[in-house]
Each structure stands twice: as structure tokens, then as C-alpha cells.
C-alpha positions in Angstrom: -15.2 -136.7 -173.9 -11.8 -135.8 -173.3 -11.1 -131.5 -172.1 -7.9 -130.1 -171.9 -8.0 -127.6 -168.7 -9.5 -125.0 -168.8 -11.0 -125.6 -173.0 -14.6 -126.7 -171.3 -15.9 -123.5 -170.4 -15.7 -122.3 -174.3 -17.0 -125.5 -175.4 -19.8 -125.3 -172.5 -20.5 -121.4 -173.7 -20.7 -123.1 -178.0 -23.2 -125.7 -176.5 -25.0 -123.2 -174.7 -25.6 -120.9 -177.4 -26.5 -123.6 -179.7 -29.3 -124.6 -176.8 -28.0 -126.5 -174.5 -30.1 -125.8 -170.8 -28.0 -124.9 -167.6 -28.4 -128.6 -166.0 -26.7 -129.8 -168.3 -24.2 -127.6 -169.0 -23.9 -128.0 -165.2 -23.5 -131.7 -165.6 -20.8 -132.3 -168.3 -18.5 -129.0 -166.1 -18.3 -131.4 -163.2 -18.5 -134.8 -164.7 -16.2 -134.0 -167.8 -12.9 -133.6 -166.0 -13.6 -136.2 -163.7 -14.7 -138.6 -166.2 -11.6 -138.5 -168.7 -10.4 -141.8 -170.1 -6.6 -140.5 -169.0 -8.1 -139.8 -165.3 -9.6 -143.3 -165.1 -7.2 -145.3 -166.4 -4.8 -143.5 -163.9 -7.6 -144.3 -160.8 -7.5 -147.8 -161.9 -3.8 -147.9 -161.4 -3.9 -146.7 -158.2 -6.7 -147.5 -156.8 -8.0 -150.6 -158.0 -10.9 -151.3 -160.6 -13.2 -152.2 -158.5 -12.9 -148.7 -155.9 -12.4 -146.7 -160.0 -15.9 -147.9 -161.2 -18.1 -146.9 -158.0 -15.8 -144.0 -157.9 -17.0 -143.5 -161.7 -20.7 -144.4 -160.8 -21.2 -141.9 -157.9 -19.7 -139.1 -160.1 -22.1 -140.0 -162.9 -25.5 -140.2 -160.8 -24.2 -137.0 -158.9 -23.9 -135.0 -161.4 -26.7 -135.8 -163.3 -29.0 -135.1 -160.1 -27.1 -132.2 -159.4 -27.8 -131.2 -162.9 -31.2 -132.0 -163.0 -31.7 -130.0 -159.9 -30.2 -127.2 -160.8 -31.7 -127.2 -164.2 -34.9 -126.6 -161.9 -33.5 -123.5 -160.1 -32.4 -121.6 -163.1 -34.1 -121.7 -166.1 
């Protein structure tokens, strides 16, 4: 899902009243930006397909263990 800067954090705090847990919220706020069909198409470019799709991968697992942990800590 595409953000504009800055228009997550409402979007986050809509989810979040509607239910959504912190992990998760956790999750999308650091894999959202990153994650953007503009920011990989640009990676590609640049760095090569190959070096964009681990690149992609990492931020994926990351922040869904980073999410998952911290959905632990705060409840």
C-alpha cells in the first residue's frame, strides 16, 4: 500500500481504533514506506533486481518480527 509522507500515522490511528493491535500497527509504520511500489521500482533502477528483492525480503521478515515482538511488550 502506497503512503504519502507523513498520511500513515492517521491511517495507523483509523486502523487502530477500528482494532488493529500495536505489532502490527508497528509493522506496516516501518515496512509501509519502505515497501512502496514507487521506492522499489526506483531500488531496482539503481541497484539491481536481484540486491531490490533481498533488500525487499529482509525489510519484510524484519518488520514482521519486530512487530510480533513488540506486539508482545505492549499490549
Amino acid at each position: 500500500m502506497y503512503f504519502a509522507t507523513l498520511t500513515e500515522v492517521p491511517i495507523l490511528r483509523a486502523f487502530m481504533d477500528l482494532g488493529m493491535g500495536n505489532g502490527p500497527a508497528l509493522a506496516l509504520l516501518l515496512a509501509g514506506p519502505t515497501l512502496s511500489l514507487p521506492s522499489m521500482l526506483v531500488l531496482g533502477k539503481i541497484m539491481g533486481w536481484r540486491k531490490t528483492l533481498t533488500y525487499v525480503a529482509l525489510v519484510v521478515v524484519m518488520a514482521t518480527i519486530t512487530g510480533y515482538i513488540f506486539g508482545f511488550i505492549v499490549p
